[in-house]
C-alpha positions, 0 to 999 in steps of 0.5 A, a space after each residue: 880388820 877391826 870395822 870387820 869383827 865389829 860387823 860380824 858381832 853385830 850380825 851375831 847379836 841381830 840374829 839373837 834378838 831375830 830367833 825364835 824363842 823356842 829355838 833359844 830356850 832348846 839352845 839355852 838347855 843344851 848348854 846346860 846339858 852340857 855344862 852338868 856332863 863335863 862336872 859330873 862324875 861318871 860312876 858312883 861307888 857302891 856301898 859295899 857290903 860284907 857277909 857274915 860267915 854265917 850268910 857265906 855258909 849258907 849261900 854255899 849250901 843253897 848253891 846247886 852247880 849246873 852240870 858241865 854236860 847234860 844227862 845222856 841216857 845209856 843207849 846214846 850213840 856216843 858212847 855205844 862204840 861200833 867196834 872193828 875187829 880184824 883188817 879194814 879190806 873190802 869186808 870189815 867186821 862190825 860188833 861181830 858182823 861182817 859188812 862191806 867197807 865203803 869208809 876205805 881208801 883201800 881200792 886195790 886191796 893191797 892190805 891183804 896182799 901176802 907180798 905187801 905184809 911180807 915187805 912190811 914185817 921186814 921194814 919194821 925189823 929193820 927200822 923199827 916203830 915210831 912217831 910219824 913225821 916230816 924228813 925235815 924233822 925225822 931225817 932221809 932215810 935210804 928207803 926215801 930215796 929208793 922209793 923217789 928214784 923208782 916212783 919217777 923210774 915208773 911214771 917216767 917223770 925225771 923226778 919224784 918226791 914223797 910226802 909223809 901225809 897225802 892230804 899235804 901234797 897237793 894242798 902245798 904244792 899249790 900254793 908253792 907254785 901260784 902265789 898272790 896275784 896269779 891265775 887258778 882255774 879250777 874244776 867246782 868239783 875239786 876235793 877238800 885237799 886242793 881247796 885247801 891249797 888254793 886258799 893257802 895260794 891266795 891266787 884268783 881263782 876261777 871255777 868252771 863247771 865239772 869236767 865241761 871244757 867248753 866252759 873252761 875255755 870260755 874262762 880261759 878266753 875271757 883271761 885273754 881278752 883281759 890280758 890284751 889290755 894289760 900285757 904289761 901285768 899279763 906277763 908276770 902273772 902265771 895260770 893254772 889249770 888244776 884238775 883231778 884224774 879221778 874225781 873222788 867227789 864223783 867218780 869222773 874222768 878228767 878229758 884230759 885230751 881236751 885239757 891238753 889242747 887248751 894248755 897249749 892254746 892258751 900257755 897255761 899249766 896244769 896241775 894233775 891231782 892223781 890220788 884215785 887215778 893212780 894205781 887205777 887207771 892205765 893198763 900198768 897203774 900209772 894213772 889218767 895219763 897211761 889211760 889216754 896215752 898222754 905223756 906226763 911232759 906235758 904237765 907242769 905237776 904230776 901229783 899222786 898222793 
């Protein structure tokens, strides 16, 4: 072990005298570098210096503060209101013209519907005004309940819920359902709202090409293809179709005969987002289903916001 050692210093010491002499002097001042960093201190203090109150007066008179906004002129459109008066329905007044409302959901007209102020006037004698909110927070009113028992009566679905905020109903009712890990194929032209609750799903999610079902079905049989070589994990992992009856970002028709034969075809569920479609569709209001005479069973989620 010792004539070991020996041989190694011996080695280190012919390999001195052996290097070059600018590699010694580079060696010889980077020690030294760093010799002066470990010692040195790392910050100076800085003289401090104080002012008189006569400087401190007059840097406080010098200083001109910088506006927290800069200057509008009077005739910006932020602060020229366009001013509604009267009802939002099919024609709206504007600053004392009448134009036609393209900026309302109110498709149906339902707020100039004598019957539905009559039926309004009466809740509100009855129930009163007040902050909006969630049941869980407000309570089940008997109202909630009638409304559910004649929604599912009239879609003839065995059960019905409502939310108080539209937007959340289809944006948590997916990710309740589909959750890490799991499958959504999902039309490109989906609204904000089911955009949303995928994200908040966390699932993988697949778009295919507005309302082309040759294109869904190419997805869905890649899935299968993978699922076949790991059934193991094809077992536990749900998918979903998610589509809208009526697309409100174009105006389109789902086919949704189309997506019934690939739901069977390939077992997986579909979520049939029907805000526009309800109402509209279908020779009673029912929506998509009515409209091509499908029956809801067949969907895993029935969705009118």
């Amino acid at each position: 072990m010792a004539s070991g050692q020996q041989w190694v210093l011996v080695e280190m010491v012919q390999a001195f005298y052996e290097a070059p002499a600018y590699h010694l002097i580079l060696e010889g001042i980077l020690i030294l570098w760093i010799i002066r960093l470990l010692f040195s201190k790392t910050y100076r203090l800085h003289e401090t210096y104080k002012l008189t109150e006569k400087e401190k007066e007059d840097l406080i008179e010098e200083w001109q503060p910088e506006p927290l906004v800069p200057p509008v002129s009077k005739d910006h459109p932020s602060i020229n209101y366009d001013v509604v008066t009267g009802p939002p329905s099919h024609k709206i007044v504007i600053n004392g013209k009448e134009c036609i409302n393209f900026a309302s959901f109110n498709f149906l007209g339902l707020l100039d519907n004598d019957r539905v102020k009559q039926k309004a006037l009466a809740s509100l004698r009855k129930y009163g005004v007040g902050t909006c909110g969630p049941r869980g927070f407000y309570g089940t009113f008997d109202v909630h309940l009638e409304l559910e028992s004649r929604l599912a009566k009239f879609m003839k679905t065995e059960e019905a819920i409502i939310y108080s905020y539209g937007f959340a109903t289809i944006a948590s009712a997916i990710p309740a359902y589909s959750k890490r890990g799991d499958i959504i194929f999902v039309d490109e032209a989906a609204c904000f709202a089911i955009q949303k609750g995928l994200q908040a799903s966390r699932s993988f999610i697949k778009y295919f090409k507005h309302n082309d079902m040759e294109d869904l079905e190419r997805l869905l049989r890649e899935q299968e293809q993978e699922d076949q070589k790991n059934p193991r994990k094809a077992r536990v992992t749900r998918k979903f179709i998610v589509v809208e009856g009526l697309y409100i970002n174009t105006a389109d028709v789902c086919p949704l005969p189309d997506l019934v034969k690939l739901k069977y075809k390939y077992k997986v569920r579909i979520f049939l987002e029907e805000s526009m479609s309800f109402g509209v569709l279908g020779e009673h209001g029912r929506g998509v289903t009515e409209h091509f005479g499908v029956n809801v069973s067949f969907f895993f989620f029935l969705l009118n916001m």
